[in-house]
ROVEX-834589 format. One record per residue: x, y negated, z of N, C-alpha, C in turn. Coordinates in steps of 0.1 Angstrom, whole numbers, padded with zeros to 4 digits, always signed. Layout:
BEGIN
XYZXYZXYZ
...
// end
This chain:
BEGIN
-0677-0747-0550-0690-0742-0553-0692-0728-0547
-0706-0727-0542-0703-0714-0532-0711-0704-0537
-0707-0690-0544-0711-0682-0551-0728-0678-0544
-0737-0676-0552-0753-0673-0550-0750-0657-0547
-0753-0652-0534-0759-0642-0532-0773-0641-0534
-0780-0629-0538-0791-0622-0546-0796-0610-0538
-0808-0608-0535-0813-0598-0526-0821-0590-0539
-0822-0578-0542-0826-0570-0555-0830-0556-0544
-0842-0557-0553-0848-0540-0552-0845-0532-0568
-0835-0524-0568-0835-0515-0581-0843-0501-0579
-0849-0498-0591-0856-0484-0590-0844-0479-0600
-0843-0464-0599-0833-0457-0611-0846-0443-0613
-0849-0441-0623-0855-0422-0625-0848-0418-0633
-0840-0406-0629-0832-0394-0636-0838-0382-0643
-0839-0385-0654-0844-0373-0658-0837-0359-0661
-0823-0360-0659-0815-0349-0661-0804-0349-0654
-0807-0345-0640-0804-0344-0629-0793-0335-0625
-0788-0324-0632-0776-0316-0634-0765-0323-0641
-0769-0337-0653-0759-0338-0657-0758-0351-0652
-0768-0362-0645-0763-0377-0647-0760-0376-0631
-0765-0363-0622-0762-0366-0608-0750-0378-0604
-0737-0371-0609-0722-0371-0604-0718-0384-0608
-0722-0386-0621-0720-0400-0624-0729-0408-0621
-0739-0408-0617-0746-0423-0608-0745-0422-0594
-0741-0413-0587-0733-0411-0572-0721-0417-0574
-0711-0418-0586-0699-0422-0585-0697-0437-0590
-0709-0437-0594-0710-0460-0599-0716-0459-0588
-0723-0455-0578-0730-0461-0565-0725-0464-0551
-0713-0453-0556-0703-0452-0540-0694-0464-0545
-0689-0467-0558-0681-0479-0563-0689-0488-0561
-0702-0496-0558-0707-0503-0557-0714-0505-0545
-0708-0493-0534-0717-0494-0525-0715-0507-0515
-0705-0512-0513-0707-0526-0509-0720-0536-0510
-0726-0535-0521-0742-0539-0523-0751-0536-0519
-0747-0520-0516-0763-0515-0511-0761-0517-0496
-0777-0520-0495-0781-0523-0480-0789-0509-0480
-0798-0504-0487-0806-0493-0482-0805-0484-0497
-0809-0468-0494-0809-0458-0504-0821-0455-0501
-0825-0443-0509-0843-0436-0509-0837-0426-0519
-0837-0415-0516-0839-0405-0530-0848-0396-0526
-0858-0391-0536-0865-0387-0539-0869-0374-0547
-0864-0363-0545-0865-0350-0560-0878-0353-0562
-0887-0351-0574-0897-0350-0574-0896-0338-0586
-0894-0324-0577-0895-0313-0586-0907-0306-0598
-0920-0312-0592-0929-0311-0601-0928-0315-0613
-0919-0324-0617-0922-0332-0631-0904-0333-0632
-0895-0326-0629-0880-0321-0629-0872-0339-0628
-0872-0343-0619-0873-0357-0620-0867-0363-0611
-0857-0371-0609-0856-0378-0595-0854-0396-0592
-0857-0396-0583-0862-0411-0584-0855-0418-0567
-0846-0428-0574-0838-0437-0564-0844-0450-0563
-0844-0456-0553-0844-0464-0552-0838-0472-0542
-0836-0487-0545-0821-0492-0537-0826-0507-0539
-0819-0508-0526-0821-0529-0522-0805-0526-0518
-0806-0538-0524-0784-0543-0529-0790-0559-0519
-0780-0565-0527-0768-0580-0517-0761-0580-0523
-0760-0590-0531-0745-0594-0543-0750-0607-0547
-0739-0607-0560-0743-0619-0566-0752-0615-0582
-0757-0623-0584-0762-0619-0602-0749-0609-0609
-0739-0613-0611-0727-0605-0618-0724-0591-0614
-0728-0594-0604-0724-0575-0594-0737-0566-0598
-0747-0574-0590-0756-0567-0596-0758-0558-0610
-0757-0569-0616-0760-0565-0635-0751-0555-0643
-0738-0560-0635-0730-0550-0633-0729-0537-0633
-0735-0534-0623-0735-0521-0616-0751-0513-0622
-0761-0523-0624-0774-0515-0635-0768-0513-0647
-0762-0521-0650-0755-0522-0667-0752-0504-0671
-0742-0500-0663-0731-0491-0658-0744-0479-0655
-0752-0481-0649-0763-0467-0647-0767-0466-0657
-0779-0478-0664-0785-0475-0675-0777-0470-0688
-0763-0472-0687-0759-0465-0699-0757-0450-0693
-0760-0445-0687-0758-0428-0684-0772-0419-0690
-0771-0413-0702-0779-0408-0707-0792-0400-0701
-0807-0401-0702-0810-0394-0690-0818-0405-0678
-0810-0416-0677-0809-0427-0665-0818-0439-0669
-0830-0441-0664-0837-0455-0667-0832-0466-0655
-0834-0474-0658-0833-0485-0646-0839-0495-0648
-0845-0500-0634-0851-0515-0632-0845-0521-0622
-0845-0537-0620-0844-0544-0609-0854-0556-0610
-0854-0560-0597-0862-0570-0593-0854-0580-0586
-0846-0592-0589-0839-0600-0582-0848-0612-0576
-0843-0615-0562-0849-0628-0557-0842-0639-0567
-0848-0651-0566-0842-0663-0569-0836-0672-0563
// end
């Protein structure tokens, strides 16, 4: 059986940006195999920053690796997976 690759657009916004930087740079470079494209964004007006990322995996990698962000305090996350 031949594992389902998944094309996903994730948004991430950081609201605390001195402290979740290092740690969602360090799940992203671990997972960068997935990503196909980055976007970052400071949006200094509202102390804020906002990623966004299209991955390539399977469901498991993916969920994975949001799993692993959204628990970093600070860190929201969305994805949008194809079917």
């Amino acid at each position: 059986m031949e594992i389902q690759r998944r094309i996903a657009v994730v948004g991430l916004v950081i609201e605390n940006r001195e402290e979740a930087a290092n740690r969602v740079n360090d799940i992203l470079s671990k997972y960068g195999g997935l990503i196909v494209g980055r976007m970052g964004v400071p949006y200094r007006e509202k102390n804020i920053s906002i990623i966004s990322l299209i991955v390539d995996g399977t469901t498991d990698d993916i969920s994975s690796m949001t799993g692993k962000l959204g628990n970093i305090k600070g860190v929201k996350v969305r994805s949008v997976v194809t079917v």
